[in-house]
C-alpha positions in Angstrom: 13.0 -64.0 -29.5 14.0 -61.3 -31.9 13.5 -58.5 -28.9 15.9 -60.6 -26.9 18.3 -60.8 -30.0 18.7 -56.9 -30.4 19.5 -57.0 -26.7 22.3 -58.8 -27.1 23.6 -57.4 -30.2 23.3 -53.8 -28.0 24.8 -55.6 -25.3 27.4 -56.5 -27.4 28.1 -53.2 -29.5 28.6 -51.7 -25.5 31.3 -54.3 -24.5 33.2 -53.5 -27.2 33.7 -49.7 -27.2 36.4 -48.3 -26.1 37.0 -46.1 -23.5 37.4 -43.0 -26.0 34.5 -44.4 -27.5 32.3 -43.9 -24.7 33.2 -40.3 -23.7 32.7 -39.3 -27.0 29.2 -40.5 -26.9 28.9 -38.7 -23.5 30.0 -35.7 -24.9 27.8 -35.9 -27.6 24.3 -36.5 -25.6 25.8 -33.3 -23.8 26.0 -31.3 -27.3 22.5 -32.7 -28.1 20.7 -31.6 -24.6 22.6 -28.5 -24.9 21.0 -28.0 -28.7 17.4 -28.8 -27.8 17.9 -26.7 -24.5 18.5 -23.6 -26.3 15.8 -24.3 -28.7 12.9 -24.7 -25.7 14.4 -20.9 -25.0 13.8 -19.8 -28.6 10.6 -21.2 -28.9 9.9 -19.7 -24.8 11.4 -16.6 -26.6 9.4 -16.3 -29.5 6.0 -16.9 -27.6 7.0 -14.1 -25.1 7.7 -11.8 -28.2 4.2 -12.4 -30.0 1.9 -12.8 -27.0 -1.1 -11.0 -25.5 0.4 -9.9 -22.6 -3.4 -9.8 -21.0 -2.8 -13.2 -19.2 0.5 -13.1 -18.5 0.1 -15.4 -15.5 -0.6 -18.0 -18.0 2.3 -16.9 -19.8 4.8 -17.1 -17.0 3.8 -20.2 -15.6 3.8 -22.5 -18.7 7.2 -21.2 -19.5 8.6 -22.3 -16.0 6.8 -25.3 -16.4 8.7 -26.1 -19.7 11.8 -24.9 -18.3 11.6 -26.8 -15.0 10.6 -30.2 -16.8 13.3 -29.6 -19.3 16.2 -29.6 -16.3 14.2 -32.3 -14.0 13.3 -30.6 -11.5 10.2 -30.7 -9.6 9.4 -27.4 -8.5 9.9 -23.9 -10.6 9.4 -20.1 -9.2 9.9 -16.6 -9.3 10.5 -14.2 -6.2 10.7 -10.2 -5.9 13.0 -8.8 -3.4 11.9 -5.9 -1.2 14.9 -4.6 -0.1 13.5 -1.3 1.8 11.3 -4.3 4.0 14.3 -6.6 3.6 11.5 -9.4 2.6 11.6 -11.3 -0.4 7.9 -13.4 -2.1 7.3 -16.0 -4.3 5.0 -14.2 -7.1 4.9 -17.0 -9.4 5.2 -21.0 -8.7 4.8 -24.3 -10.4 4.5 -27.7 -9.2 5.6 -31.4 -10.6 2.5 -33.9 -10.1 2.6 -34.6 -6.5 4.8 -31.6 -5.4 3.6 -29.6 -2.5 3.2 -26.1 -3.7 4.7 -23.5 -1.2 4.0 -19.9 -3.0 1.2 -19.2 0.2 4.0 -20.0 2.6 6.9 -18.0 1.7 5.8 -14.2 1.6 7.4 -11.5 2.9 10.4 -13.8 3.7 13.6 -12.3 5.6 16.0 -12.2 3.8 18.3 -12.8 6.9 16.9 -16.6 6.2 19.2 -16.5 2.9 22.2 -14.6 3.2 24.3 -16.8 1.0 22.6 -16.7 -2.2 21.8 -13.1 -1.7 25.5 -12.3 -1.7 25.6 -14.6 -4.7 22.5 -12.4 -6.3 24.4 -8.9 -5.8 27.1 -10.5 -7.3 25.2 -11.4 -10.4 26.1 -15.3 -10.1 23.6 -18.1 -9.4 23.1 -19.6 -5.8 23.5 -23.9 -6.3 23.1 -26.6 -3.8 23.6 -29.7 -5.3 23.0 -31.7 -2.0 20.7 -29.6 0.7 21.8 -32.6 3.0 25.1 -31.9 3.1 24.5 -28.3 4.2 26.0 -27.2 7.8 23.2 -27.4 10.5 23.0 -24.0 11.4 20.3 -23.4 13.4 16.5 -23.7 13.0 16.8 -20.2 10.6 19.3 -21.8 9.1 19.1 -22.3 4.9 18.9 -26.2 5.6 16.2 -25.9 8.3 14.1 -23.6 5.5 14.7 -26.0 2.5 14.2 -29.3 4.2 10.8 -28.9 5.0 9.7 -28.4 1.5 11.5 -32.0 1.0 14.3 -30.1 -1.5 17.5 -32.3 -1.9 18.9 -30.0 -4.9 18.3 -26.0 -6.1 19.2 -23.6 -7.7 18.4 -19.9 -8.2 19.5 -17.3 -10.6 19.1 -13.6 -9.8 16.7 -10.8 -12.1 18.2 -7.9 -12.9 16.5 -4.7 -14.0 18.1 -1.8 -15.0 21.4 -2.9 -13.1 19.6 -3.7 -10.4 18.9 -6.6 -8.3 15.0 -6.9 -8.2 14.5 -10.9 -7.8 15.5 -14.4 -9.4 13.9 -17.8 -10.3 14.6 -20.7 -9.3 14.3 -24.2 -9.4 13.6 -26.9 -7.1 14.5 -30.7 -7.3 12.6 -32.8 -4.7 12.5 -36.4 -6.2 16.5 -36.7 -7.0 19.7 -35.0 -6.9 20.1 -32.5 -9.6 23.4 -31.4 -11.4 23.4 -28.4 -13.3 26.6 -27.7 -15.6 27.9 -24.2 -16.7 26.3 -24.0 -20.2 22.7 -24.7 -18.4 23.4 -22.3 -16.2 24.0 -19.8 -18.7 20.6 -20.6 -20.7 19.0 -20.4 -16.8 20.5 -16.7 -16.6 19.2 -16.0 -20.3 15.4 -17.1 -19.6 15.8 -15.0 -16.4 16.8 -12.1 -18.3 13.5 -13.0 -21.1 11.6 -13.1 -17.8 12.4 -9.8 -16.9 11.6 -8.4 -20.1 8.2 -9.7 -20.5 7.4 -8.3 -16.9 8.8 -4.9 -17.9 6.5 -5.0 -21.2 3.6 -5.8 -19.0 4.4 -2.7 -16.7 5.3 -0.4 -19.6 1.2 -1.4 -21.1 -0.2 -0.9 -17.9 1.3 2.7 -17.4 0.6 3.2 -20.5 -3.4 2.0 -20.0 -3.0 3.7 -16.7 -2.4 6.8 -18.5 -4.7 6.6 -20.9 -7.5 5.9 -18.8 -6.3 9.2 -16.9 -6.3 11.4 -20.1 -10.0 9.5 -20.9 -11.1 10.7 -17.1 -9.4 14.2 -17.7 -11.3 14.5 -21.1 -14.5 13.2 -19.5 -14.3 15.7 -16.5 -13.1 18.7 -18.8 -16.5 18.4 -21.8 -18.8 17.9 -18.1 -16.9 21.6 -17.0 -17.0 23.0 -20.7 -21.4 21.9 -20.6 -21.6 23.6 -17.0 -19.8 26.7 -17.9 -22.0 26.4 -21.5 -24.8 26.5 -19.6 -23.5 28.5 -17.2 -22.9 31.3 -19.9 -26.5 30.8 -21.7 -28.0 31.4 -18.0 -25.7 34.2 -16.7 -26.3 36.1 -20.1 -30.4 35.9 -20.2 -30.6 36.7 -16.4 -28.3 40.1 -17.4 -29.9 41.0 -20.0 -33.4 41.3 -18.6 -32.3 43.3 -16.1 -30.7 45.1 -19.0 -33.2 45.9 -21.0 -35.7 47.3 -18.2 -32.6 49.7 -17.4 -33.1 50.9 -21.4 -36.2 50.5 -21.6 -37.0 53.0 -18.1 -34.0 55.2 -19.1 -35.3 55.7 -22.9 -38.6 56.4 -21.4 -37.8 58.9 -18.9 -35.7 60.8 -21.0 -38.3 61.2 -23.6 -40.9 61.8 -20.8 -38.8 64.8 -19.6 -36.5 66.1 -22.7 -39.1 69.4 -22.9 -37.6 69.8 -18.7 -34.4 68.5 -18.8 -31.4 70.7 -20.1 -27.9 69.0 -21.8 -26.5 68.7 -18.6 -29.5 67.1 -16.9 -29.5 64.6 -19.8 -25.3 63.9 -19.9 -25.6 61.4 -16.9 -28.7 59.5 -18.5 -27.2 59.4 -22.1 -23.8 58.0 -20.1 -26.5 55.5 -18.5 -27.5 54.4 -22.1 -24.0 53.9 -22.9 -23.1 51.7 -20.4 -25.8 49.6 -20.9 -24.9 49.1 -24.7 -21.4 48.5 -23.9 -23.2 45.9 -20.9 -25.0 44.7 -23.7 -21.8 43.9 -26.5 -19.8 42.2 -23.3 -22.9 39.7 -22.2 -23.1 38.8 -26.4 -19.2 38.4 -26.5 -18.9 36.2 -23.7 -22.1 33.9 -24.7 -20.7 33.6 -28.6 -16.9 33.2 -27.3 -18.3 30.5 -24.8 -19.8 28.3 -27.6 -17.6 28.8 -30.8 -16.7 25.0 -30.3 -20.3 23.8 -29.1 -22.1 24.5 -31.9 -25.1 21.8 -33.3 -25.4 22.9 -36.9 -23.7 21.2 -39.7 -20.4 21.9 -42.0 -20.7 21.8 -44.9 -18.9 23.9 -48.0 -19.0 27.6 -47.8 -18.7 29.9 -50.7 -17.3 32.8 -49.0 -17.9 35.6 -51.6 -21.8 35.4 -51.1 -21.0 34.4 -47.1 -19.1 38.2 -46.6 -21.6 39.8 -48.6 -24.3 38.7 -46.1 -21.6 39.8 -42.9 -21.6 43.2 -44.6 -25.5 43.4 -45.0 -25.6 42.9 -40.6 -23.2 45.9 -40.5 -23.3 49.3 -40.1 -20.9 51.1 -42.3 -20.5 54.7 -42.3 -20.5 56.8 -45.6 -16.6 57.3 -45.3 -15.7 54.1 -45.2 -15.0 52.2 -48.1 -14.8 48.1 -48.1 -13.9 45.9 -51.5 -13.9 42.4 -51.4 -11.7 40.1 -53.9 -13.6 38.2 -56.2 -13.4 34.4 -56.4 -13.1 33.7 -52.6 -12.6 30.1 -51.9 -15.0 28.0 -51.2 -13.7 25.8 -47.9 -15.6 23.1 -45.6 -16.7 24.4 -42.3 -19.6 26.3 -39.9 -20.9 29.0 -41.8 -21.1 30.9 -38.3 -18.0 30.8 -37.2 -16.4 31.5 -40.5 -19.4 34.8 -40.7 -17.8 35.8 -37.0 -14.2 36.0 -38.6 -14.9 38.4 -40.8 -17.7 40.6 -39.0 -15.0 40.6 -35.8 -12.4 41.6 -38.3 -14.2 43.8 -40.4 -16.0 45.5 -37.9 -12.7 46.8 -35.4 -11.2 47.6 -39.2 -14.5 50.0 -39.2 -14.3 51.4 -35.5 -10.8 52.3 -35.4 -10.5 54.2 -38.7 -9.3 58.0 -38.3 -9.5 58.7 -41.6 -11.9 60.8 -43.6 -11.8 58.5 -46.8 -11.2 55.2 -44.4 -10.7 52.1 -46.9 -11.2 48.1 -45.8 -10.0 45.4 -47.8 -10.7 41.6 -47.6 -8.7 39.3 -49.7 -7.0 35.9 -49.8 -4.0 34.2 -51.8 -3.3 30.6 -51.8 -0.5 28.7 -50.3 0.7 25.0 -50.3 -1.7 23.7 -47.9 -3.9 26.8 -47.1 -5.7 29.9 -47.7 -4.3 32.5 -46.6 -6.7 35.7 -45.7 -6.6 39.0 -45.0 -8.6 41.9 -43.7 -6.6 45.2 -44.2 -7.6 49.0 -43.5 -5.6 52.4 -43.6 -7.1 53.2 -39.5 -5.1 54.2 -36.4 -3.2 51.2 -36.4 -1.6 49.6 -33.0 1.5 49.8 -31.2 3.8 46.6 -32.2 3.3 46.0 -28.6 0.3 44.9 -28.4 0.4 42.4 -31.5 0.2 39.4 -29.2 -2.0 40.4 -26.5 -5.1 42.0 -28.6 -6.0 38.4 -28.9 -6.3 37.9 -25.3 -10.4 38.2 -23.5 -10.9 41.7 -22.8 -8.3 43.6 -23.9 -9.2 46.8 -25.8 -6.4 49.1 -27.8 -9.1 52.1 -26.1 -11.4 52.1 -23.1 -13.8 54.5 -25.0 -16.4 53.2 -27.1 -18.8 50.0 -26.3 -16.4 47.4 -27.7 -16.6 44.9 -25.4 -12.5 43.4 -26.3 -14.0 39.6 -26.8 -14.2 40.3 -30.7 -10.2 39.4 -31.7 -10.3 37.0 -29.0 -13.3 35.0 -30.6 -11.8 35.1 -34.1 -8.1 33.6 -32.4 -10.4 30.5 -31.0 -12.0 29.8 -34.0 -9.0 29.7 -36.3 -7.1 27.7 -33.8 -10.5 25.6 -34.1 -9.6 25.2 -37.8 -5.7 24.3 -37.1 -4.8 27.5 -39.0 -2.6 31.1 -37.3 -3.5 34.9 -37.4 -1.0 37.7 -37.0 -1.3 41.1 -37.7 1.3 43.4 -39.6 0.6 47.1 -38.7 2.0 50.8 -37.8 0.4 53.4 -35.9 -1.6 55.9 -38.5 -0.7 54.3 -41.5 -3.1 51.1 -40.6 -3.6 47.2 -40.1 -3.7 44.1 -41.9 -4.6 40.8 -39.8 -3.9 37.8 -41.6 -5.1 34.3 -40.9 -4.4 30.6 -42.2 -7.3 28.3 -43.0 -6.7 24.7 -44.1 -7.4 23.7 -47.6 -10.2 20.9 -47.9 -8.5 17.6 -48.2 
């Protein structure tokens, strides 16, 4: 009884509105559908903003299945264009309850099926039939005799664009009822097109970017394999020459004191020139093998005082009675491989000794601090070098002389293992006055 008594008090609230009255209620359910329209896209929005992009099937599909429900319609979808195939496919699709889903049957459509809403596409404006039956019969490739089959009586489609540039659209299918879509939904369609396109671009920007990445991992992997071979490569290639090496020195040395009572100077020139080489062989083969493993070394940093550290490099070198080397005191102390640090400064120290001319021939190693580093030095008062060759004594094999049994890896060794460290060398010098090479180290942080 009191059901059937609000019935008739709605019944008569109803009969006695006005005309005026009425539209303005129309209007306002209009205002209201509007309102909670655009608040599905900001909550569509929002989720497309914050989401693992790692299902983005999921992702798609739920938010044409919110969209499609929203406007009534029965079936929802996305297709790509292929305009160089002049094909269009439906990528994504969802389906009311009993819809028939079509996604397997319309790939690599013509688009000579669809020439009206593709005009409509390249024009940027949405493609709407609000009555597929009223639609001229035009054929069995006509747009009704596509659309009728899959039981549509209203669509509507709104194009993607990328870039400027037509690449697809979405659309939406109404099987059960005629559908009416006004301009403001319309608008809010072209907006969650436009969202659509932006989470498919995110996707494609992390999958190049994953792409890439497992590139640079492959590139890594395949350059430490060729660093190992040519490691091992180095270890081998060294021991087989040296072997042959020594039994050249070994012979040579023998026969020459076997036969020095014999032999006159210029019998002996061509051996002691033998015994040369071989030395020289020698430094190249130990060059190459410690240039090939600066950065494969197994030992341990750790801090390194390097006043006692240079005063063991100068105890493994010969130094002539003319030469003079002073070392500042109170060196840093800086983290790091004590052997690569010891071939810095027996490199440096060592050429500073070879190429000095002079009879009182002085070597100085030294340091001041800067900001963020140590700053080094190793200077002498030798032959000095030609401003040309500043840059390229730090290339493999290049020697400021042929003569002598340098083997030209020394500079080259010391440039990798300062670049190791992240710090610079460069050398200040003028031709019989002398040289100074200074390098950077980092300070410990």
């Amino acid at each position: 009884m009191k059901k059937q008594d609000n019935l008739n008090r709605q019944s008569e609230y109803l009969e006695n509105l006005t005309t005026k009255d009425v539209e303005q209620l129309e209007k306002d359910k209009i205002i209201e559908r509007q309102l909670r329209f655009q608040e599905l896209l900001i909550s569509i929005s929002t989720k497309h903003i914050n989401a693992d992009l790692s299902d983005i099937n999921k992702l798609i599909r739920e938010s044409l299945q919110q969209i499609c429900q929203f406007v009534e319609s029965d079936r929802s979808y996305i297709f790509s264009y292929d305009f160089v195939n002049n094909t269009t496919s439906n990528t994504y699709e969802w389906c009311a309850e009993g819809i028939e889903p079509e996604i397997d049957n319309l790939q690599n459509v013509p688009i000579d099926f669809i020439p009206q809403w593709i005009e409509a596409h390249k024009k940027g404006e949405p493609f709407f039939v609000e009555d597929v039956s009223e639609l001229p019969e035009d054929g069995e490739l006509g747009l009704r005799a596509v659309l009728e089959p899959q039981g549509i009586k209203s669509l509507i489609t709104i194009p993607k664009i990328k870039n400027k540039e037509l690449i697809g659209f979405i659309g939406f299918d109404s099987v059960h009822k005629i559908n009416k879509y006004n301009d403001h939904e319309k608008e809010i369609l072209f907006v969650f097109a436009n969202m659509l396109v932006n989470v498919l671009q995110r996707k494609e920007q992390e999958e190049r970017i994953k792409e890439q990445e497992e590139k640079k991992e492959e590139l890594l992997q395949f350059l430490s394999r060729q660093n190992e071979e040519l490691n091992e490569y180095a270890h081998v290639v060294s021991h087989d020459l040296k072997a042959p090496l020594i039994n050249i020195s070994t012979l040579t040395s023998w026969f020459m004191d076997d036969n020095k009572d014999v032999l006159d100077e210029n019998a002996m020139a061509p051996l002691h020139q033998v015994m040369f080489n071989v030395e020289k062989m020698n430094f190249l083969i130990k060059g190459i093998l410690d240039y090939s493993t600066i950065d494969k070394l197994e030992t341990e940093d750790k801090h390194i005082d390097f006043n006692p550290m240079i005063e063991e490099v100068l105890q493994t070198l010969h130094i002539p009675d003319h030469i003079k080397i002073t070392v500042q005191d109170n060196l840093p102390s800086l983290y790091g491989n004590a052997w690569r640090f010891k071939q810095v400064f027996q490199n440096l120290i060592q050429n500073a000794i070879n190429y000095n001319d002079k009879e009182n021939g002085v070597v100085e190693v030294g340091y001041s601090e800067q900001e963020d580093c140590h700053q080094f030095f190793v200077k002498d008062n030798g032959v000095g070098i030609k401003s040309d060759y500043f840059e390229r004594i730090f290339k493999v094999f290049t020697k400021l002389e042929s003569t002598g049994s340098s083997s030209g890896i020394g500079l080259s060794i010391v440039k990798k293992i300062i670049t190791l460290y992240k710090g610079t060398i460069r050398v200040e010098s003028q031709e019989g006055v002398g040289s100074t090479f200074y390098f950077t180290l980092l300070k410990n942080r």
